[in-house]
KOLNU-31801 format. One record per atom (N, C-alpha, C): atom name; residue number from 1; residue in one letter; x, y, z; chain. Coordinates in pm, 1 decimal. Example, Ala and Ser with C-alpha at 12.3 -4.5 7.8 and 13.67 -1.06 7.14 Angstrom:
BEGIN
{site = N pos = 1 code = a x = 1319.0 y = -569.0 z = 780.0 unit = A}
{site = CA pos = 1 code = a x = 1230.0 y = -450.0 z = 780.0 unit = A}
{site = C pos = 1 code = a x = 1320.0 y = -330.0 z = 780.0 unit = A}
{site = N pos = 2 code = s x = 1285.0 y = -225.0 z = 708.0 unit = A}
{site = CA pos = 2 code = s x = 1367.0 y = -106.0 z = 714.0 unit = A}
{site = C pos = 2 code = s x = 1290.0 y = 3.0 z = 787.0 unit = A}
//
This chain:
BEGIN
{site = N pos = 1 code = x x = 11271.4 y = 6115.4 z = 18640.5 unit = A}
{site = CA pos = 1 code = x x = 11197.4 y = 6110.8 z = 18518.5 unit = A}
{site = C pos = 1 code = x x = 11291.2 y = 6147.4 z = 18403.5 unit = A}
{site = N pos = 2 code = x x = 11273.9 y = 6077.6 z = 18333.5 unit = A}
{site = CA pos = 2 code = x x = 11374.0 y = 6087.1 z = 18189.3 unit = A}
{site = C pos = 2 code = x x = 11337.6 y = 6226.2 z = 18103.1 unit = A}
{site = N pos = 3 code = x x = 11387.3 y = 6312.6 z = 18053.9 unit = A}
{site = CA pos = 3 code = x x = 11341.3 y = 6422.0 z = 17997.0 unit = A}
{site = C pos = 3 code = x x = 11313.0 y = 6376.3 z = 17826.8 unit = A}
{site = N pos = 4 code = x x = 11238.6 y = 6413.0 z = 17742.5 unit = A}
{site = CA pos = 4 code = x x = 11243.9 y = 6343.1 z = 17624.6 unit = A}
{site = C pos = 4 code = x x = 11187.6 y = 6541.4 z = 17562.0 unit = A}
{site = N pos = 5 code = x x = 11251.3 y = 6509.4 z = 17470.2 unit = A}
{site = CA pos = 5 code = x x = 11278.2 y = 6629.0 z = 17301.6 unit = A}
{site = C pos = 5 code = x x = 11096.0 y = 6626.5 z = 17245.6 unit = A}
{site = N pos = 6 code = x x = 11046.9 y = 6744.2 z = 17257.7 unit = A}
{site = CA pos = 6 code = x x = 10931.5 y = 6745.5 z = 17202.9 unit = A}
{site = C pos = 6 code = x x = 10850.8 y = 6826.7 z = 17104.2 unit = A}
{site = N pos = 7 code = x x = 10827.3 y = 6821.9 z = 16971.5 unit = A}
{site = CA pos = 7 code = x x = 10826.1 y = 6930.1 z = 16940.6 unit = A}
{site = C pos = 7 code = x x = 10619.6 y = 6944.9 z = 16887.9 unit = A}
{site = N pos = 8 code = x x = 10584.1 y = 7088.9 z = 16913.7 unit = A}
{site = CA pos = 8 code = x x = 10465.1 y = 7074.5 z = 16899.1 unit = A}
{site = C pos = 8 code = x x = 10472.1 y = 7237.2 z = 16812.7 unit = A}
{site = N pos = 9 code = x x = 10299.2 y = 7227.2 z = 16785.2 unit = A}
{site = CA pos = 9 code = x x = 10322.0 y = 7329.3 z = 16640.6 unit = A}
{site = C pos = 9 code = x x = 10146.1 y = 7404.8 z = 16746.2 unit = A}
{site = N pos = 10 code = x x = 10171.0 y = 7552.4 z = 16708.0 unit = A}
{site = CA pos = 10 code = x x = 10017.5 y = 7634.1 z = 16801.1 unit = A}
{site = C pos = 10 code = x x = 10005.4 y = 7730.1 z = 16699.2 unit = A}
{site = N pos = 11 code = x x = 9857.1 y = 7798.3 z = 16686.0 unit = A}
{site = CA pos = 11 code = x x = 9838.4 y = 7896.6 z = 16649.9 unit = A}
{site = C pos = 11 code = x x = 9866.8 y = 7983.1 z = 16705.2 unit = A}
{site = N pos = 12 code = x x = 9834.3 y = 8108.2 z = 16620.6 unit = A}
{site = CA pos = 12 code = x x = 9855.0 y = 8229.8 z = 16689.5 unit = A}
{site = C pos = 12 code = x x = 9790.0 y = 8253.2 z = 16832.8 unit = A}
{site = N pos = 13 code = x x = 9718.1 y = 8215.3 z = 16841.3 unit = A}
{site = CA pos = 13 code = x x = 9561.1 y = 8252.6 z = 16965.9 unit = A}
{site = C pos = 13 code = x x = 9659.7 y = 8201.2 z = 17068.6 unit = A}
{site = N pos = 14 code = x x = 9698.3 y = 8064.7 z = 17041.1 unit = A}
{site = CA pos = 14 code = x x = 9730.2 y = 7981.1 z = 17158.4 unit = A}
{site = C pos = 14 code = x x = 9901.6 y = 8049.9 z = 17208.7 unit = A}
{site = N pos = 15 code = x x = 9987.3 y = 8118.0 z = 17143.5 unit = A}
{site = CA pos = 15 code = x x = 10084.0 y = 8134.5 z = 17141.3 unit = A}
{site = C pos = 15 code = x x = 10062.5 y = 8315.8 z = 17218.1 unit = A}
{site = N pos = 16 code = x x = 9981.6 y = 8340.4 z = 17173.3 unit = A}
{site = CA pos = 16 code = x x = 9935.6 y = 8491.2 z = 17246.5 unit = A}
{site = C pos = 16 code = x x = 9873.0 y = 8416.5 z = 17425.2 unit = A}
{site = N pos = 17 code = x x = 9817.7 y = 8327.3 z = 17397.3 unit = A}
{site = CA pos = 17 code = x x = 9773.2 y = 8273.3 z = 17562.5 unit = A}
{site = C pos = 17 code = x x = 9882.0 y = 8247.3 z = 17637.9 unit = A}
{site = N pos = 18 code = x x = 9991.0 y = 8163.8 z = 17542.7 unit = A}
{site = CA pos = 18 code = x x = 10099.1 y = 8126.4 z = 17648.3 unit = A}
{site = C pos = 18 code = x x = 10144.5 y = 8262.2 z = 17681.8 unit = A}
{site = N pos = 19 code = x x = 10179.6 y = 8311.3 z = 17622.0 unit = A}
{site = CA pos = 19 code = x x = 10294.1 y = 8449.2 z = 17614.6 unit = A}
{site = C pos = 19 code = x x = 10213.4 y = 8543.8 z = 17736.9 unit = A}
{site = N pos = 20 code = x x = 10109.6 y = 8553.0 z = 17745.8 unit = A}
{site = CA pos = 20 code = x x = 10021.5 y = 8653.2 z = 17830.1 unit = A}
{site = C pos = 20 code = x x = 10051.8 y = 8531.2 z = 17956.6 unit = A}
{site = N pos = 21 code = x x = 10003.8 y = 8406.4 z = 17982.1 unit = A}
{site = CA pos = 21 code = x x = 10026.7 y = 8298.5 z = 18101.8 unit = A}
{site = C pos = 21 code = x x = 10206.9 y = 8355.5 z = 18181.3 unit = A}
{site = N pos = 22 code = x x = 10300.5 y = 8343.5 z = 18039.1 unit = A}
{site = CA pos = 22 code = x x = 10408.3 y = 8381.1 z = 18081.0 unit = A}
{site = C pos = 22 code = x x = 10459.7 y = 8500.8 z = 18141.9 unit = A}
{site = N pos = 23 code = x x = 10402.3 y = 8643.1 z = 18134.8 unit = A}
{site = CA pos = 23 code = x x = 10406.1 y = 8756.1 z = 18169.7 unit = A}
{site = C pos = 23 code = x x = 10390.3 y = 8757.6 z = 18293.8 unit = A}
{site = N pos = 24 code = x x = 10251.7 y = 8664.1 z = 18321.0 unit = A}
{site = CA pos = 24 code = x x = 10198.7 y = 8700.2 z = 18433.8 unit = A}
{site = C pos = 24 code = x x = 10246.6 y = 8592.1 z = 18538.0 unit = A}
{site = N pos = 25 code = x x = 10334.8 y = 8482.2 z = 18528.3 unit = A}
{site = CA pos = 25 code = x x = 10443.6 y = 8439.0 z = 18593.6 unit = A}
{site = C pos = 25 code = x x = 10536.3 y = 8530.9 z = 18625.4 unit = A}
{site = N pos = 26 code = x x = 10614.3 y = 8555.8 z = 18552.1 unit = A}
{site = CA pos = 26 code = x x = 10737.0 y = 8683.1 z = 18570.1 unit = A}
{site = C pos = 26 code = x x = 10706.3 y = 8767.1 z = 18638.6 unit = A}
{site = N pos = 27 code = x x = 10585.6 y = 8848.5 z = 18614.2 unit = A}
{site = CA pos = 27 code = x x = 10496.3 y = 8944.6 z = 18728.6 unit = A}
{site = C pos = 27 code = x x = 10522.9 y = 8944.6 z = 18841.8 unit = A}
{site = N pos = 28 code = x x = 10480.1 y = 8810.1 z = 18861.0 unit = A}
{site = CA pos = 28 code = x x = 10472.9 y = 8778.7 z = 19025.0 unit = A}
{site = C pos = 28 code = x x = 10572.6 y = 8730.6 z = 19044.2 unit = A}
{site = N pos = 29 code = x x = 10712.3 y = 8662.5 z = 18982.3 unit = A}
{site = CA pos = 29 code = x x = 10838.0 y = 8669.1 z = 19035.1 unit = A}
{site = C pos = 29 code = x x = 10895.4 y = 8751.5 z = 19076.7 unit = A}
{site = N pos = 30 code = x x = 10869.8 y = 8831.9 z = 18975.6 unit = A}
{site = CA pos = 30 code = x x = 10966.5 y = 9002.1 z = 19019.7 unit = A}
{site = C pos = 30 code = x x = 10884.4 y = 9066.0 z = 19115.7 unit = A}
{site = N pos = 31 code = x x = 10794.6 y = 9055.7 z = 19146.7 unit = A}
{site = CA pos = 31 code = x x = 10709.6 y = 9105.2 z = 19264.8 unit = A}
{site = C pos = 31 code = x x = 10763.5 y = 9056.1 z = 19420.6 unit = A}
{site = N pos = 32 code = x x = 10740.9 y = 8933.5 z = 19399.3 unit = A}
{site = CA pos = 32 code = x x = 10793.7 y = 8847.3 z = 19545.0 unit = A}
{site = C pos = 32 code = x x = 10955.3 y = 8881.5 z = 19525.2 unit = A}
{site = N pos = 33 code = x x = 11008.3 y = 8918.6 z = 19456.8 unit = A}
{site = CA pos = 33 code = x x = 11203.4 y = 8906.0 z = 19405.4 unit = A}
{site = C pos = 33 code = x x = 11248.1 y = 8790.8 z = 19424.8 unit = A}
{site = N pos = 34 code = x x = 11164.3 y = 8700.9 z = 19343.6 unit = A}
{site = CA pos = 34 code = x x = 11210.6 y = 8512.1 z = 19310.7 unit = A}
{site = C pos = 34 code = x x = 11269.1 y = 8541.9 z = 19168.4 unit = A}
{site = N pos = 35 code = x x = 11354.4 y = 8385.6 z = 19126.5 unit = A}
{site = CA pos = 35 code = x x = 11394.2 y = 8407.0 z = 19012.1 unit = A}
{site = C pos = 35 code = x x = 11308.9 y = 8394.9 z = 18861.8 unit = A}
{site = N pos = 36 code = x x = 11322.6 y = 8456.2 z = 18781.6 unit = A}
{site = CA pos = 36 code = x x = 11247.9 y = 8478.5 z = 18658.3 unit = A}
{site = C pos = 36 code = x x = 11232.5 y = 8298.0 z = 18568.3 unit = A}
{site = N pos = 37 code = x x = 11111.8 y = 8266.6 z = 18607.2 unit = A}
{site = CA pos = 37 code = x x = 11087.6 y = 8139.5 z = 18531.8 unit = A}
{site = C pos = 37 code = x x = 11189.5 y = 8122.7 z = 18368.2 unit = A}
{site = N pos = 38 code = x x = 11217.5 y = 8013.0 z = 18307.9 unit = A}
{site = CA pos = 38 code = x x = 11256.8 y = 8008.0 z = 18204.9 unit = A}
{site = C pos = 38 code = x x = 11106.0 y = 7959.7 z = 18122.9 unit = A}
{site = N pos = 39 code = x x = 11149.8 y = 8043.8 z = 17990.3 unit = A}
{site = CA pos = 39 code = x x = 11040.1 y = 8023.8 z = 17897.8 unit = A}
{site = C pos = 39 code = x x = 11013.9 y = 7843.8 z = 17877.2 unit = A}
{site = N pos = 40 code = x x = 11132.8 y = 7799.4 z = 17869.2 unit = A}
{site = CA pos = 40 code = x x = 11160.6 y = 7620.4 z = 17863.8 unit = A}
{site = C pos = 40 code = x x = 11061.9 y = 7568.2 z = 17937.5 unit = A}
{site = N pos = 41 code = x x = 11071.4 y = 7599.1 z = 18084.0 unit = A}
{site = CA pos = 41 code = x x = 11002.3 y = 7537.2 z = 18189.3 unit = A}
{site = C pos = 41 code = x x = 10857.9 y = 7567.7 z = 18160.6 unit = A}
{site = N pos = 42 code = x x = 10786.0 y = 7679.2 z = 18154.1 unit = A}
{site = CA pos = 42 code = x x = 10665.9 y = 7698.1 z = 18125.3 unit = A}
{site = C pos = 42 code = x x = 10632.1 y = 7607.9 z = 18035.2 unit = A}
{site = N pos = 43 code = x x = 10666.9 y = 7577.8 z = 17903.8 unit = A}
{site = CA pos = 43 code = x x = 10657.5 y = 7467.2 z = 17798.7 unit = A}
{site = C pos = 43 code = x x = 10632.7 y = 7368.6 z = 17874.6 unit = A}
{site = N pos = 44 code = x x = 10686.7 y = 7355.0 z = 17933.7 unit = A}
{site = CA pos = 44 code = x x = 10731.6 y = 7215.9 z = 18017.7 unit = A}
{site = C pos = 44 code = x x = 10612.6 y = 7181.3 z = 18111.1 unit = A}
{site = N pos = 45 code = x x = 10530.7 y = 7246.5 z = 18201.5 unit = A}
{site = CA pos = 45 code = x x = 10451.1 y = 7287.0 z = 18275.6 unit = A}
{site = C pos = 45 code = x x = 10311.1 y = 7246.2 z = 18177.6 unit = A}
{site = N pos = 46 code = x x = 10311.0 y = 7301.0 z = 18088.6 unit = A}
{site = CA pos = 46 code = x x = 10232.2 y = 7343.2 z = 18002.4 unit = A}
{site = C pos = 46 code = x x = 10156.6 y = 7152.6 z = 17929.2 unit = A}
{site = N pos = 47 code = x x = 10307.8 y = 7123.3 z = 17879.2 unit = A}
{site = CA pos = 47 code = x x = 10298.5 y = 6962.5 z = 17842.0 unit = A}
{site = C pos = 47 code = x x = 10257.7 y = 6868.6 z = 17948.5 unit = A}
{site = N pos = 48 code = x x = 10311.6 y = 6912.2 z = 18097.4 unit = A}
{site = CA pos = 48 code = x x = 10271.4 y = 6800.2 z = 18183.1 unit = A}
{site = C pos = 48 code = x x = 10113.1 y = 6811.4 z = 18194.5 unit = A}
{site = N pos = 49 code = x x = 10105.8 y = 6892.9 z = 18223.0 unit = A}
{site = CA pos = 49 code = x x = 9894.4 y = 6958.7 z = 18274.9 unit = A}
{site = C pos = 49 code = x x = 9823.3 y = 6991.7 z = 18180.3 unit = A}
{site = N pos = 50 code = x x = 9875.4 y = 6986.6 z = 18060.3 unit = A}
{site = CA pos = 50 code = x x = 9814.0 y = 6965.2 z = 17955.3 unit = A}
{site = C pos = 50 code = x x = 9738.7 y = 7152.9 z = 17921.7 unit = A}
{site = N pos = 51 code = x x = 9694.7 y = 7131.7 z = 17805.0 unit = A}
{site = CA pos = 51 code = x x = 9645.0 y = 7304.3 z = 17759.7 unit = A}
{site = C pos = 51 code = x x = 9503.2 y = 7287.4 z = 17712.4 unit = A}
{site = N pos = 52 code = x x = 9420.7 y = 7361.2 z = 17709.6 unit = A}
{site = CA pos = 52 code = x x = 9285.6 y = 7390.5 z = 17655.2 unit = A}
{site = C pos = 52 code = x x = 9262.7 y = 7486.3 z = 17577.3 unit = A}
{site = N pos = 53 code = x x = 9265.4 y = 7486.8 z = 17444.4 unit = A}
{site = CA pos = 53 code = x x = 9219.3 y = 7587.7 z = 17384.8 unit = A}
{site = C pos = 53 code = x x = 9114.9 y = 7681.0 z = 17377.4 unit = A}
{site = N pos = 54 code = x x = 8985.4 y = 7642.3 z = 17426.7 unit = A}
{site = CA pos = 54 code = x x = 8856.4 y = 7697.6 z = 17479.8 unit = A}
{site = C pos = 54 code = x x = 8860.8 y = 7799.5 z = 17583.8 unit = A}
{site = N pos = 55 code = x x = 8848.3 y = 7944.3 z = 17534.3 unit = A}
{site = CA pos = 55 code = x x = 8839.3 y = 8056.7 z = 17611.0 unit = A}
{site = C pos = 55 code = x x = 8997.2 y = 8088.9 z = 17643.8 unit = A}
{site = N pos = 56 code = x x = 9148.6 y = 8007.7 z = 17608.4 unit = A}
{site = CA pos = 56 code = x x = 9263.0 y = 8053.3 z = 17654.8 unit = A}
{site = C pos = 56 code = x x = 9268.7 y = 8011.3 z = 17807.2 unit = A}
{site = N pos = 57 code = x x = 9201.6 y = 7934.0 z = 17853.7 unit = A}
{site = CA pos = 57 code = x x = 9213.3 y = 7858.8 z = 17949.2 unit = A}
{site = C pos = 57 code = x x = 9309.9 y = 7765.1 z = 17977.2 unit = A}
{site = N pos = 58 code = x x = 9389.3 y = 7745.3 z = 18114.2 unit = A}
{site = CA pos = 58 code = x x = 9446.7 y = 7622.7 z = 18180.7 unit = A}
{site = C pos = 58 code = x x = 9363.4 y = 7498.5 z = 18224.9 unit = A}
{site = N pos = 59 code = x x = 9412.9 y = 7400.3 z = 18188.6 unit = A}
{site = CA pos = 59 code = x x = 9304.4 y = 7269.5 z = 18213.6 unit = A}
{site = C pos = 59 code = x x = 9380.9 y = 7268.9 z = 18368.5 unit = A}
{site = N pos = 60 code = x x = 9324.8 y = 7242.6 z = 18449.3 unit = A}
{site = CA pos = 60 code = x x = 9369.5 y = 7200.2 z = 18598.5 unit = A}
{site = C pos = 60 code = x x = 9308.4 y = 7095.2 z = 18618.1 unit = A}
//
């Protein structure tokens, strides 16, 4: 898959959701002693599965 440059713009709310989503990745890396996700990749994650703003929810 070709990687392509993306740039997107969030409120505060949504930027406090990622950041709390992201914590609680790292959490459980350093828990199991796997390596510490990059903030990049979460973005990345985030764009493929798409985001929901309603309640700070993950769309699955």
């Amino acid at each position: 898959m070709t990687k392509t440059r993306v740039s997107i713009t969030i409120d505060g709310n949504i930027a406090k959701v990622i950041e709390n989503y992201y914590r609680e990745k790292v959490k459980i890396a350093a828990e199991k002693g796997e390596a510490i996700p990059k903030l990049s990749n979460i973005y990345e994650e985030i764009i493929e599965r798409g985001w929901e703003s309603k309640s700070g929810t993950r769309k699955k």
